[in-house]
Structures are given as structure tokens and as C-alpha cells.
C-alpha positions as CSV (number, residue, x, y, z in Angstrom):
1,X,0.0,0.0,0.0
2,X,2.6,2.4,0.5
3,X,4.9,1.4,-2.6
4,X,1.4,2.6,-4.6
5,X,1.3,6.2,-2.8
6,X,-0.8,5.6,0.1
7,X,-1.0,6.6,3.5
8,X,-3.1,4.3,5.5
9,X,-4.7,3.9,9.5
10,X,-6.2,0.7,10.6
11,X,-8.1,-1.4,13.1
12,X,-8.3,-5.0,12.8
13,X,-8.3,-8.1,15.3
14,X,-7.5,-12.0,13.8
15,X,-9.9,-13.8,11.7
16,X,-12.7,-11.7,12.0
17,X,-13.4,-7.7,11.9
18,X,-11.5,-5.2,10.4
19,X,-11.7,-1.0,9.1
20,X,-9.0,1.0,7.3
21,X,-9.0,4.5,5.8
22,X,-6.3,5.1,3.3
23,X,-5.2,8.2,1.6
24,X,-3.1,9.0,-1.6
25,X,0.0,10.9,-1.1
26,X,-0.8,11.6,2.9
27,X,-1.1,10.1,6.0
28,X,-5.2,9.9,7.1
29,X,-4.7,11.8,10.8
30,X,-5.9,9.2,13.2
31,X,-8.6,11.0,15.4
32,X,-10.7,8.1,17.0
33,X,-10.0,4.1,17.1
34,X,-13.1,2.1,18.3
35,X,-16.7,3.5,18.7
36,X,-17.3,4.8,21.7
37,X,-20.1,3.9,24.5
38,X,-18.5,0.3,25.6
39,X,-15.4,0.2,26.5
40,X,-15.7,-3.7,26.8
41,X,-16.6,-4.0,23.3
42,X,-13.5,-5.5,21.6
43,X,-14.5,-5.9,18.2
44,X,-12.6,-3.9,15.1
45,X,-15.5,-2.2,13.5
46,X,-14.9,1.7,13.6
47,X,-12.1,3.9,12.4
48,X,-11.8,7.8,12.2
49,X,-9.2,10.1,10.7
50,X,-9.0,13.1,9.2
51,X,-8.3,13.9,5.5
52,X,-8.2,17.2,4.3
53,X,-10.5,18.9,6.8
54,X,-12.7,15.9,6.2
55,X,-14.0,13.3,9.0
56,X,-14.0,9.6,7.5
57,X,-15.2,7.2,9.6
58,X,-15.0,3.8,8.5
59,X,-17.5,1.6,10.1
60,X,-18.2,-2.3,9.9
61,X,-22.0,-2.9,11.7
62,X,-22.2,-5.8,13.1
63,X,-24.0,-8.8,11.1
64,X,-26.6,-9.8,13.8
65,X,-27.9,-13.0,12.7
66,X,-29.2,-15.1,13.6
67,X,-32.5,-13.7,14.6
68,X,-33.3,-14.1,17.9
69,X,-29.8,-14.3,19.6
70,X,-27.2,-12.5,21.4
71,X,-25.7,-11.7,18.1
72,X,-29.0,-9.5,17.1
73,X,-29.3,-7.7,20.8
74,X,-25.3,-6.7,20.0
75,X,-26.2,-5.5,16.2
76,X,-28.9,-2.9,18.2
77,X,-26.3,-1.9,20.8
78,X,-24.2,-1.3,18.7
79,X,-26.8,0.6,16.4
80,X,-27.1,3.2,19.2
81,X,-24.2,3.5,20.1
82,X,-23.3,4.6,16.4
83,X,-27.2,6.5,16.5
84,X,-25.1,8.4,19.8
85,X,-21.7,9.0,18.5
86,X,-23.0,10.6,14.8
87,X,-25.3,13.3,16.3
88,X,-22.2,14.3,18.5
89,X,-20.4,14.3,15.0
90,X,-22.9,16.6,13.6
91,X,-23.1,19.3,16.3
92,X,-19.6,19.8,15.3
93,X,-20.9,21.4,11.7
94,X,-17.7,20.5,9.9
95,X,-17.8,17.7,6.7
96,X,-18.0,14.3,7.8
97,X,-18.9,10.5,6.2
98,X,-19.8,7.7,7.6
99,X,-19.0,4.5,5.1
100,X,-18.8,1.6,4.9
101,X,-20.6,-2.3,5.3
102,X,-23.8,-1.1,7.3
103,X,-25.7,-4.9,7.6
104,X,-28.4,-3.2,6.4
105,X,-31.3,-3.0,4.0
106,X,-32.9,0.2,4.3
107,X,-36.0,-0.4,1.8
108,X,-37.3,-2.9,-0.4
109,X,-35.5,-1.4,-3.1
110,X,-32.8,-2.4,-1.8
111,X,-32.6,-5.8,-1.6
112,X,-33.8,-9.0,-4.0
113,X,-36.9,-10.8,-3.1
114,X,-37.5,-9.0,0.0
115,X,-40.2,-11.0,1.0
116,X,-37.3,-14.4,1.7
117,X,-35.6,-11.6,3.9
118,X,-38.4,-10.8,6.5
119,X,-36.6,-12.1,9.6
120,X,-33.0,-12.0,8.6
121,X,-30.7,-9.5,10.7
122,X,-30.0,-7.3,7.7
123,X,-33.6,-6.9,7.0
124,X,-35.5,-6.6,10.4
125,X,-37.8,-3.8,11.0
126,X,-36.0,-2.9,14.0
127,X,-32.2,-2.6,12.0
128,X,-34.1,-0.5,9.1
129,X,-35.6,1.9,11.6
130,X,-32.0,2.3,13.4
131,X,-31.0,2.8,9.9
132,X,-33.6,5.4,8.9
133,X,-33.6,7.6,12.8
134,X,-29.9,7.8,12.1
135,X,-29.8,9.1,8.2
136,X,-32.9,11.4,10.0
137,X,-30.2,13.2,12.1
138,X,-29.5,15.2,8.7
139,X,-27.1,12.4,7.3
140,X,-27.7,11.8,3.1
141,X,-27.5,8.4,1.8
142,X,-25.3,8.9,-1.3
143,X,-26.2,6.3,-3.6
144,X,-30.1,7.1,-2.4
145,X,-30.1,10.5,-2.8
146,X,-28.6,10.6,-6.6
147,X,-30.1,7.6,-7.8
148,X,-33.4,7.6,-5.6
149,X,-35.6,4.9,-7.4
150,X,-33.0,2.3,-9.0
151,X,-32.1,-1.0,-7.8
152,X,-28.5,-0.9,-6.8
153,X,-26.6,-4.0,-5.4
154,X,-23.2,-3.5,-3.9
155,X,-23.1,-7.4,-2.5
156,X,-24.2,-10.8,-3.7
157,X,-23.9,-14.1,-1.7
158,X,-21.8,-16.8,-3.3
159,X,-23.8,-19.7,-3.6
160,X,-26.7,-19.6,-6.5
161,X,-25.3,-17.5,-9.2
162,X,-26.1,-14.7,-6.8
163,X,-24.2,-12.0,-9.1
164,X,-25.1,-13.6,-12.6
165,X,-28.9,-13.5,-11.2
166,X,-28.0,-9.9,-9.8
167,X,-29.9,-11.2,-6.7
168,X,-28.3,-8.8,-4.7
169,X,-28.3,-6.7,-2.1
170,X,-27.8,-2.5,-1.1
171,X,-25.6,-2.9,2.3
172,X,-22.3,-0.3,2.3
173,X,-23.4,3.0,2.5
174,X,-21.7,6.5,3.1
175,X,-23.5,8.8,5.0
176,X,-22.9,12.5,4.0
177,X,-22.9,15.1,6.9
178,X,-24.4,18.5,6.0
179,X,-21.6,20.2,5.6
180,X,-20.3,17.9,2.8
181,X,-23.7,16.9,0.9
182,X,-23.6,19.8,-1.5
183,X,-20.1,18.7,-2.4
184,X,-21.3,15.4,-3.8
185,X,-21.1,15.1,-7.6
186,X,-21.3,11.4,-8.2
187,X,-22.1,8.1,-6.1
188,X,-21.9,4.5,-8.0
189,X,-20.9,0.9,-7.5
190,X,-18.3,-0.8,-9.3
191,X,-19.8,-4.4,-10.2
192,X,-16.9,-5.3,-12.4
193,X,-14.0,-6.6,-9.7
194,X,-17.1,-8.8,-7.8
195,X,-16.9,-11.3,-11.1
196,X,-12.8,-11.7,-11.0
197,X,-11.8,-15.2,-9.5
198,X,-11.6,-15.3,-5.6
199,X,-13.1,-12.1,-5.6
200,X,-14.7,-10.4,-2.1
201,X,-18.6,-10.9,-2.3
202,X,-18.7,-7.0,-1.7
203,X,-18.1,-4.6,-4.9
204,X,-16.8,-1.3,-4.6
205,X,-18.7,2.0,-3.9
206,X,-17.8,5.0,-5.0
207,X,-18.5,8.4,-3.8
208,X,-17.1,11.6,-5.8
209,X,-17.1,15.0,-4.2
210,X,-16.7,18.4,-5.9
211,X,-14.5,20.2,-2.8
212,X,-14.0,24.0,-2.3
């Protein structure tokens, strides 16, 4: 990563959960590692650093399933914590994303066959309402907001031709504070790398921003 001109800050444990920010020709400026609200919690699932006056913070939202379990209570938790810690963001009125794999669904639109979905983590109605009270704080949906009635996938399952089906589903996000919506000129999803060989089941997403 560095021999190709980047500057990178990280937060990863073994195995499992991992966030980086990277940034061509600098060094992000490391500003927060871990969300705050538990400081039990030892899972690798947010990263924040500053980039040009800009606040990136890279989150992985926990999965959840199955539904009922521990693993769903902690996807909430966690929910508000991150519902917490962005309105604190916010009050600071300087440009700010949130990106990255949210584990959720936030409309039909969104996802292939909802109806097989119903009580899956990623699609509960309790995970889309965390999802739509924290984009209510004054956050904009990128993707959403430019291409507001389109189905866009940015992850398909393995199994079942998934991605030559395009049974897929709207999960990464970046959330735009206020101060930065106005900068955004384009927002898209790169499907090509998700049909190389050994390829992540994710695809790219792509946010461009016109900055003063």
C-alpha cells in the first residue's frame, strides 16, 4: 500500500473484523479508534481520521444474525451507540462520512426478493428503523439520494449464481454530513471486480465530491 502512494490507519483483530482509511500521497490523521459507549466491546468495527479537513469514519455494523440471539441484541447496541456517537459528530458542523458495510437493508428497493428476507438480521424492521432515525439526524444516503428509485446492489452471496442472477443486495453505504452533501457530484458501485476469480462478495462504492 505504500509502494502505490498511500497513507493508511487501521483497526483490525484475527480472523474476523477489520476498518481502514487510506489516503493517496498523505497520511489519514488518526482521530478516534473504536466507537465509543463500551469500553468492553472489543470488536474492530470503527475507524476515524481526518483527511483534508474531512472526518472519515470507517465503520463495519455488526451482522446480527441469527434472529433471535445475542448476536442481534449486540447488532442494536451497537446501532445506538453509532445513532449516539453521529449526532455528537454533527453538532460539530464540519464535513463528515460515515462509510462503509452497514448490515443493512434500508428499503425494499434495496434488496432482491424481500419477502425471503423478512426475519433476517439485515432486514428486520428494528435494524431498518436504526438505519432510517440515524440518516434522519441530517445524514444523506449517497447512492439514495442521486439515484433515488434504482435498484442498486453492492453485495451478492456466493452460492446460486447470486451476481449472474444480480440477486443482490444495497448494504455499504456513506452517509454525507451537511456540511459535505452539497459537495457530492457522483455516487456509483463498481460491479466489475465482484466477477474476477476469488473475488470479495462486496463490490466497490464510489463516492465523488466536488470540494472548495
Amino acid at each position: 500500500i505504500e509502494q502505490a502512494g498511500y497513507g493508511a490507519v487501521w483497526h483490525g483483530q484475527k480472523s474476523w473484523n477489520g476498518v481502514a482509511i487510506l489516503a493517496k500521497g498523505k497520511t489519514p490523521i488518526l482521530t478516534l479508534r473504536g466507537l465509543p459507549g463500551d469500553p468492553d466491546d472489543s470488536h474492530s468495527r470503527y475507524i476515524e481520521a481526518v483527511v483534508d479537513g474531512i472526518v472519515i469514519g470507517c465503520l463495519y455494523l455488526p451482522n446480527g444474525n441469527p434472529f433471535p440471539s445475542p448476536k442481534f441484541g449486540y447488532k442494536l447496541r451497537w446501532f445506538r451507540r453509532l445513532h449516539n456517537y453521529a449526532a455528537d459528530l454533527l453538532e460539530l458542523e464540519i464535513p463528515s462520512i460515515l462509510a462503509g458495510d452497514f448490515n443493512v437493508m434500508p428499503t425494499e428497493i434495496d434488496v432482491y426478493k424481500p419477502e425471503r428476507w423478512r426475519d433476517d438480521a439485515l432486514f428486520r424492521p428494528e435494524v431498518r428503523k436504526a438505519y432510517a432515525d440515524l440518516v434522519a439526524q441530517g445524514w444523506t444516503d449517497a447512492i439514495r439520494h442521486l439515484h433515488p428509485g434504482e435498484r442498486i446492489y453492492t453485495f451478492w452471496k456466493y452460492w446460486r449464481n447470486s451476481f449472474e442472477r444480480d440477486a443482490g443486495l444495497r448494504i455499504d453505504h456513506f452517509l454525507l454530513s451537511p456540511a459535505i452533501a452539497p459537495w457530492l457530484r457522483s455516487a456509483s458501485v463498481r460491479r466489475k471486480p465482484r466477477g474476477w476469480q476469488h473475488t470479495s462478495d462486496h463490490a466497490p462504492v464510489m463516492i465523488e465530491l466536488d470540494v472548495p
